[in-house]
mmCIF file of the C-alpha atoms, coordinates in Angstrom:
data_MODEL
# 
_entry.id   MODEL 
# 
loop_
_atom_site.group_PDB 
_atom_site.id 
_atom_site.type_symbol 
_atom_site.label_atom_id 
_atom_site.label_alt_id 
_atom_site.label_comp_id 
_atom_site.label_asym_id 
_atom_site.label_entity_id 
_atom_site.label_seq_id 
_atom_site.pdbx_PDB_ins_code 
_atom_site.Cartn_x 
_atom_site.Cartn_y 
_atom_site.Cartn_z 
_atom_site.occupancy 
_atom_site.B_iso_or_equiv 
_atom_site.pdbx_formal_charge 
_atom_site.auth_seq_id 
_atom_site.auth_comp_id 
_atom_site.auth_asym_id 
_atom_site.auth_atom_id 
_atom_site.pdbx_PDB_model_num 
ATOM 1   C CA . UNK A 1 1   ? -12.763 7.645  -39.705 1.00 0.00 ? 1   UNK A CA 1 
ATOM 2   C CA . UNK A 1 2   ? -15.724 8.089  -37.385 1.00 0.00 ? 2   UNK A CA 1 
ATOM 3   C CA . UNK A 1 3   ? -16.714 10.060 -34.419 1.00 0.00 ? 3   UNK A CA 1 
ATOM 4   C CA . UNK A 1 4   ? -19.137 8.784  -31.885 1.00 0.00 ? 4   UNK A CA 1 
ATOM 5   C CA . UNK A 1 5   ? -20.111 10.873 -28.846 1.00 0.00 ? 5   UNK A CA 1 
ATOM 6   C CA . UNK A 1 6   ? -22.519 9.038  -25.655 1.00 0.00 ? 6   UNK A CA 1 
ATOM 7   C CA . UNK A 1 7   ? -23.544 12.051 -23.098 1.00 0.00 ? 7   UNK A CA 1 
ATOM 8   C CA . UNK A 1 8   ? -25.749 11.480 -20.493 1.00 0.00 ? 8   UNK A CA 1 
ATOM 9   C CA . UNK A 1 9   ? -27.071 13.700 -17.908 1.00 0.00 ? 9   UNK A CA 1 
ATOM 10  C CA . UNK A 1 10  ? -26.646 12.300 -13.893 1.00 0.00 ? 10  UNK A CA 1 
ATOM 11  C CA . UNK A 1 11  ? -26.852 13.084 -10.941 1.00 0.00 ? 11  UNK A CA 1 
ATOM 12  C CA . UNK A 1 12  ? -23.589 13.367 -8.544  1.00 0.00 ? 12  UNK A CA 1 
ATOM 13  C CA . UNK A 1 13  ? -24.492 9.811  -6.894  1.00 0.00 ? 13  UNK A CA 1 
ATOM 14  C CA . UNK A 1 14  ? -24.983 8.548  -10.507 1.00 0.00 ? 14  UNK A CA 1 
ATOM 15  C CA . UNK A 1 15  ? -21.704 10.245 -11.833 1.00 0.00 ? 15  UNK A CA 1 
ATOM 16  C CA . UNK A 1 16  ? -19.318 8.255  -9.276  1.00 0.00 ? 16  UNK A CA 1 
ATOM 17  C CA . UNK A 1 17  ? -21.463 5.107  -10.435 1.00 0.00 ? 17  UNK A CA 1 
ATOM 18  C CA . UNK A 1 18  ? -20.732 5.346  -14.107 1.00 0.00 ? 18  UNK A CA 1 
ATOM 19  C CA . UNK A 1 19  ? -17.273 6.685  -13.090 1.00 0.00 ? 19  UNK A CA 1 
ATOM 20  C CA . UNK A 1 20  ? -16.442 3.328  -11.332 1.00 0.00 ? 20  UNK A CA 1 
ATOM 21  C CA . UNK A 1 21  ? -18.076 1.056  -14.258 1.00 0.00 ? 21  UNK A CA 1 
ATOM 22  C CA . UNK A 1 22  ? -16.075 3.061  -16.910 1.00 0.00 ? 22  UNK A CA 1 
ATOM 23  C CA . UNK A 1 23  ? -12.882 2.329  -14.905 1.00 0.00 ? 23  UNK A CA 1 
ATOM 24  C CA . UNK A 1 24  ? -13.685 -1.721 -16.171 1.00 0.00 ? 24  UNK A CA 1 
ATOM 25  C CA . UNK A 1 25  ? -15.714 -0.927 -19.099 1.00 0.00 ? 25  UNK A CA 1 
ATOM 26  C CA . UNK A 1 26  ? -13.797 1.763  -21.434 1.00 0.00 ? 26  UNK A CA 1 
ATOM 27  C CA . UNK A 1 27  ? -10.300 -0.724 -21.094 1.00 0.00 ? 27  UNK A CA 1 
ATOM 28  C CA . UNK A 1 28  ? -12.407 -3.508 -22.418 1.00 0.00 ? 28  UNK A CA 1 
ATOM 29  C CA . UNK A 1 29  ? -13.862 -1.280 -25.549 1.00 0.00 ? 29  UNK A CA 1 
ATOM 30  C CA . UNK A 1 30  ? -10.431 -0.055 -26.240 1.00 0.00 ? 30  UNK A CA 1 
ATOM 31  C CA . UNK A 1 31  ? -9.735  -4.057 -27.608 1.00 0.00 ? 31  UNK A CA 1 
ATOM 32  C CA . UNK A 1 32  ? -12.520 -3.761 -29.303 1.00 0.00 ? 32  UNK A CA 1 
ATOM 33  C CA . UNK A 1 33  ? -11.684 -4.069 -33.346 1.00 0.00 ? 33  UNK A CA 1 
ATOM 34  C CA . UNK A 1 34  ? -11.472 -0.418 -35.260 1.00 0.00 ? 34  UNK A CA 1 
ATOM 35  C CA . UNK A 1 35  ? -11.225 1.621  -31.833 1.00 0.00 ? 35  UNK A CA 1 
ATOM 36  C CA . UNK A 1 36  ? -8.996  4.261  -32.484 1.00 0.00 ? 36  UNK A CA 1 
ATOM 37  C CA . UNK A 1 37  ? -8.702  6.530  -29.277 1.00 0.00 ? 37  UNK A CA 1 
ATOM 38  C CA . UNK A 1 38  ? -11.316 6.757  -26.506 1.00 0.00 ? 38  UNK A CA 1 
ATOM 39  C CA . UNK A 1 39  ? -11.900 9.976  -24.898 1.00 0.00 ? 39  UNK A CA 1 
ATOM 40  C CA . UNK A 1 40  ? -14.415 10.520 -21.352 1.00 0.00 ? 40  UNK A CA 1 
ATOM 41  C CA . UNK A 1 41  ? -14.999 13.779 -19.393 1.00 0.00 ? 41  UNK A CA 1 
ATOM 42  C CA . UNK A 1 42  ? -17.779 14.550 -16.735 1.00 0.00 ? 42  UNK A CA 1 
ATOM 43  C CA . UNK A 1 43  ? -18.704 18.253 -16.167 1.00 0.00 ? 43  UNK A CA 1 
ATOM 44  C CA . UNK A 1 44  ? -19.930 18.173 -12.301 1.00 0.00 ? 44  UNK A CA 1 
ATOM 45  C CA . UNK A 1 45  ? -20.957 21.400 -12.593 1.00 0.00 ? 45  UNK A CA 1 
ATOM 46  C CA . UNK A 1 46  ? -23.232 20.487 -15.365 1.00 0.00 ? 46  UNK A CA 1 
ATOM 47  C CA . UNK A 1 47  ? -24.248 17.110 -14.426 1.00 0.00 ? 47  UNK A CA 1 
ATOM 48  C CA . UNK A 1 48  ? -23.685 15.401 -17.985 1.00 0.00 ? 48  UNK A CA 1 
ATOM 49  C CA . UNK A 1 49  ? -20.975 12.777 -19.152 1.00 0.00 ? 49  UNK A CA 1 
ATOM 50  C CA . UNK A 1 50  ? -19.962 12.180 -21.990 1.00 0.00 ? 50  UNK A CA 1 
ATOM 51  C CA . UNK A 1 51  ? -17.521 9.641  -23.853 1.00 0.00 ? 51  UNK A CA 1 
ATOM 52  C CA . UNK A 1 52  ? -15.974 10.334 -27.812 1.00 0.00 ? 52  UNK A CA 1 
ATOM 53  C CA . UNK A 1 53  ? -14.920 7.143  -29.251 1.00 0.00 ? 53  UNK A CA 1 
ATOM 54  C CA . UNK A 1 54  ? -12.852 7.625  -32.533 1.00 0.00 ? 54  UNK A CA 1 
ATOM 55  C CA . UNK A 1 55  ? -13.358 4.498  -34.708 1.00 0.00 ? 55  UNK A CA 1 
ATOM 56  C CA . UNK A 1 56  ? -11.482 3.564  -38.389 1.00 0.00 ? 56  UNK A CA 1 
ATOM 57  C CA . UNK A 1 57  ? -14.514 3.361  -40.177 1.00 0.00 ? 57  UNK A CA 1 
ATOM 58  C CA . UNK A 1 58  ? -18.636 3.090  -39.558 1.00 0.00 ? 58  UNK A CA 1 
ATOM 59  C CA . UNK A 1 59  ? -18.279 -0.583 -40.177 1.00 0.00 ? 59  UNK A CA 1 
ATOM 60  C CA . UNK A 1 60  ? -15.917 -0.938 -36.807 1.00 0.00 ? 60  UNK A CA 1 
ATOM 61  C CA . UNK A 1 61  ? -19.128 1.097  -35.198 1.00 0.00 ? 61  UNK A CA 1 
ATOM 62  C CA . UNK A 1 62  ? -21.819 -1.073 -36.613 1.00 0.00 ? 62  UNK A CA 1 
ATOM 63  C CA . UNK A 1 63  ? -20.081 -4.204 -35.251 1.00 0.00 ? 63  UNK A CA 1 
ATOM 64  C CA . UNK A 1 64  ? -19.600 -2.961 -31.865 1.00 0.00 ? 64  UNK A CA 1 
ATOM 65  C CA . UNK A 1 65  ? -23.426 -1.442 -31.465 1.00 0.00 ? 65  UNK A CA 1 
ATOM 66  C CA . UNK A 1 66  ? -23.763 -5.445 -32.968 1.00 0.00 ? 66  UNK A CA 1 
ATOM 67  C CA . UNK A 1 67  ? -21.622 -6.910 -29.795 1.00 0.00 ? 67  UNK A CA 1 
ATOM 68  C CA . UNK A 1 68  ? -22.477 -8.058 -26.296 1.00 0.00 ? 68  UNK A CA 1 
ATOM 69  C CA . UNK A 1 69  ? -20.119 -5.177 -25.305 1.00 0.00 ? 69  UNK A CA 1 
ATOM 70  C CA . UNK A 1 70  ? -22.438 -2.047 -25.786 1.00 0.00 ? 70  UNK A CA 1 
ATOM 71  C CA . UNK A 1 71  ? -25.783 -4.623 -24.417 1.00 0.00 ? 71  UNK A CA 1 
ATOM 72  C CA . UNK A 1 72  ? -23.886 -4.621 -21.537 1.00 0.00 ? 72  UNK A CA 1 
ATOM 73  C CA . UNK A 1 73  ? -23.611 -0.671 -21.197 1.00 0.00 ? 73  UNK A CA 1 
ATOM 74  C CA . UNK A 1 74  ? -27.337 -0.066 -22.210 1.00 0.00 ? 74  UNK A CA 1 
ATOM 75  C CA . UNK A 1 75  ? -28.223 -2.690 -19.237 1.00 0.00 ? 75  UNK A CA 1 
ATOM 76  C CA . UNK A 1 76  ? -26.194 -0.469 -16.701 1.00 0.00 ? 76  UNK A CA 1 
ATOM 77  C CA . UNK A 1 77  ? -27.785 2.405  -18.351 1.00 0.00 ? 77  UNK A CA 1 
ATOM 78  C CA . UNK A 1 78  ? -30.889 1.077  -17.619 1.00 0.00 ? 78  UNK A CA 1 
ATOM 79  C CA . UNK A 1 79  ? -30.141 -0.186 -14.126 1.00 0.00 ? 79  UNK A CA 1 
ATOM 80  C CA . UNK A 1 80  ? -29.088 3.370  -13.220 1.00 0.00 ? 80  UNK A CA 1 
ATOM 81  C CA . UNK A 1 81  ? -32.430 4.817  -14.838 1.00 0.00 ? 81  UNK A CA 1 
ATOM 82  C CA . UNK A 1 82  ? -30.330 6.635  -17.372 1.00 0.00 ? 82  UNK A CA 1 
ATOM 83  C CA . UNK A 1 83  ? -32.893 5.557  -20.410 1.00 0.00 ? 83  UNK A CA 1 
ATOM 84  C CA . UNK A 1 84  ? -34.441 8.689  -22.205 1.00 0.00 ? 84  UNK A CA 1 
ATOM 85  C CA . UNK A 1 85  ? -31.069 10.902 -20.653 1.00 0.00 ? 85  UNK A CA 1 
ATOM 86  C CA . UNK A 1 86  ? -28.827 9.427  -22.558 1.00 0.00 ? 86  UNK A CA 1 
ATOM 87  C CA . UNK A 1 87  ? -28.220 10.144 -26.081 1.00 0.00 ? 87  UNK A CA 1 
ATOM 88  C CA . UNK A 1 88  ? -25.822 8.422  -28.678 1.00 0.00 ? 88  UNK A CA 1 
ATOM 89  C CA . UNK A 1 89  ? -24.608 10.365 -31.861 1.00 0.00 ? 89  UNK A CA 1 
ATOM 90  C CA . UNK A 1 90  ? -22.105 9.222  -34.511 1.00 0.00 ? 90  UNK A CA 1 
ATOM 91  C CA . UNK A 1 91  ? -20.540 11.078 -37.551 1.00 0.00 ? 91  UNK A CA 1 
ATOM 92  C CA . UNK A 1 92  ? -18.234 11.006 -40.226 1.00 0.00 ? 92  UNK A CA 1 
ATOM 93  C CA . UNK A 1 93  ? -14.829 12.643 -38.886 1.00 0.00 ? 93  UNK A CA 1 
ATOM 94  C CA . UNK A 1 94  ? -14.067 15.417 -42.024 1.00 0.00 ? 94  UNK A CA 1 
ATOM 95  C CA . UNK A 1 95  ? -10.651 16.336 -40.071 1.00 0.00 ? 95  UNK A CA 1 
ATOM 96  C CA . UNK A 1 96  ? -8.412  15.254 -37.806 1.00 0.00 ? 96  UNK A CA 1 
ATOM 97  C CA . UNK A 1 97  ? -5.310  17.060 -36.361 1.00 0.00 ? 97  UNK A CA 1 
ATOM 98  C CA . UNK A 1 98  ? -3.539  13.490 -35.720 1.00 0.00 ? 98  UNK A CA 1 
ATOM 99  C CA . UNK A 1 99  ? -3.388  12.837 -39.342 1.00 0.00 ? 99  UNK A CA 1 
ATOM 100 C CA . UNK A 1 100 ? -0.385  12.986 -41.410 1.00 0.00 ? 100 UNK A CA 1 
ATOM 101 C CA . UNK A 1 101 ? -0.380  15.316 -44.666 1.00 0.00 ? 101 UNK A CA 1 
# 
Protein backbone atom coordinates (compact mmCIF):
# COMPACT_ATOMS: atom_id res chain seq x y z
CA UNK A 1 0.00 0.00 0.00
CA UNK A 2 0.69 3.72 -0.22
CA UNK A 3 0.25 6.79 1.79
CA UNK A 4 -0.23 10.15 0.23
CA UNK A 5 -0.67 13.28 2.36
CA UNK A 6 -1.80 17.06 0.43
CA UNK A 7 -1.54 19.96 3.29
CA UNK A 8 -1.94 23.29 2.47
CA UNK A 9 -1.81 26.32 4.52
CA UNK A 10 -5.18 28.92 4.15
CA UNK A 11 -6.60 31.36 5.35
CA UNK A 12 -10.18 31.06 7.23
CA UNK A 13 -12.02 32.54 3.97
CA UNK A 14 -9.91 30.01 1.96
CA UNK A 15 -10.59 27.05 4.44
CA UNK A 16 -14.59 27.22 3.96
CA UNK A 17 -13.66 27.43 0.09
CA UNK A 18 -11.74 24.21 -0.12
CA UNK A 19 -14.16 22.86 2.54
CA UNK A 20 -17.15 23.30 0.10
CA UNK A 21 -15.11 21.94 -3.11
CA UNK A 22 -13.98 18.84 -1.06
CA UNK A 23 -17.67 18.20 -0.21
CA UNK A 24 -17.93 17.36 -4.44
CA UNK A 25 -14.41 16.56 -4.99
CA UNK A 26 -13.16 13.83 -2.29
CA UNK A 27 -16.69 11.55 -3.24
CA UNK A 28 -15.54 11.65 -6.79
CA UNK A 29 -11.71 10.47 -5.87
CA UNK A 30 -13.09 7.84 -3.65
CA UNK A 31 -14.27 5.95 -7.31
CA UNK A 32 -11.22 6.52 -8.37
CA UNK A 33 -9.35 2.91 -9.11
CA UNK A 34 -6.84 1.69 -6.06
CA UNK A 35 -8.37 4.32 -3.46
CA UNK A 36 -8.41 2.64 -0.37
CA UNK A 37 -9.73 5.09 2.41
CA UNK A 38 -9.65 8.90 2.21
CA UNK A 39 -9.01 10.81 5.24
CA UNK A 40 -9.35 15.17 5.51
CA UNK A 41 -8.91 17.35 8.65
CA UNK A 42 -8.43 21.24 8.85
CA UNK A 43 -6.71 22.64 12.01
CA UNK A 44 -8.36 26.34 12.23
CA UNK A 45 -6.22 27.11 14.76
CA UNK A 46 -3.31 26.42 12.58
CA UNK A 47 -4.55 27.44 9.31
CA UNK A 48 -3.36 24.23 7.27
CA UNK A 49 -5.46 21.32 5.63
CA UNK A 50 -4.58 18.47 4.91
CA UNK A 51 -6.04 15.22 3.11
CA UNK A 52 -4.30 11.31 3.55
CA UNK A 53 -5.35 9.22 0.74
CA UNK A 54 -4.48 5.45 1.31
CA UNK A 55 -4.00 3.83 -2.14
CA UNK A 56 -3.29 -0.25 -3.02
CA UNK A 57 -0.22 0.36 -4.63
CA UNK A 58 2.04 3.48 -6.25
CA UNK A 59 0.75 2.41 -9.59
CA UNK A 60 -3.10 3.37 -8.43
CA UNK A 61 -1.17 6.88 -7.42
CA UNK A 62 0.67 7.35 -10.64
CA UNK A 63 -2.58 6.93 -12.61
CA UNK A 64 -4.55 9.29 -10.66
CA UNK A 65 -1.65 12.23 -10.58
CA UNK A 66 -2.05 10.92 -14.64
CA UNK A 67 -6.06 11.76 -14.61
CA UNK A 68 -8.15 14.84 -15.30
CA UNK A 69 -9.22 14.33 -11.63
CA UNK A 70 -6.14 15.80 -9.70
CA UNK A 71 -5.78 18.75 -13.00
CA UNK A 72 -8.86 19.68 -11.77
CA UNK A 73 -7.71 20.15 -8.00
CA UNK A 74 -4.34 21.88 -8.97
CA UNK A 75 -6.66 24.43 -11.13
CA UNK A 76 -8.74 25.24 -7.89
CA UNK A 77 -5.50 25.32 -6.15
CA UNK A 78 -4.41 27.76 -8.34
CA UNK A 79 -7.61 29.77 -8.56
CA UNK A 80 -7.49 30.12 -4.76
CA UNK A 81 -3.67 31.23 -4.95
CA UNK A 82 -2.75 28.14 -3.01
CA UNK A 83 0.45 27.41 -5.49
CA UNK A 84 3.85 27.39 -3.53
CA UNK A 85 1.49 26.58 0.00
CA UNK A 86 0.61 23.54 -0.90
CA UNK A 87 2.71 20.57 -0.69
CA UNK A 88 2.07 16.88 -1.90
CA UNK A 89 4.04 13.89 -0.29
CA UNK A 90 3.59 10.15 -0.93
CA UNK A 91 5.19 7.03 0.75
CA UNK A 92 5.31 3.51 1.01
CA UNK A 93 2.83 2.46 3.98
CA UNK A 94 5.40 -0.11 6.19
CA UNK A 95 2.24 -0.78 8.63
CA UNK A 96 -1.11 -0.64 8.88
CA UNK A 97 -3.39 -1.39 11.92
CA UNK A 98 -6.38 -2.42 9.41
CA UNK A 99 -4.45 -5.31 8.18
CA UNK A 100 -5.09 -8.81 9.01
CA UNK A 101 -2.12 -11.03 10.52
Amino acid sequence: MFITITTSTVTPEQSKQVENFLQNFLPRMKKQPGVVAIYHYARSDKGDESTIVIWESPEAVKSYRESDLIKEAVAYEQKLGLQGVTTREGYPLIFSASQKD
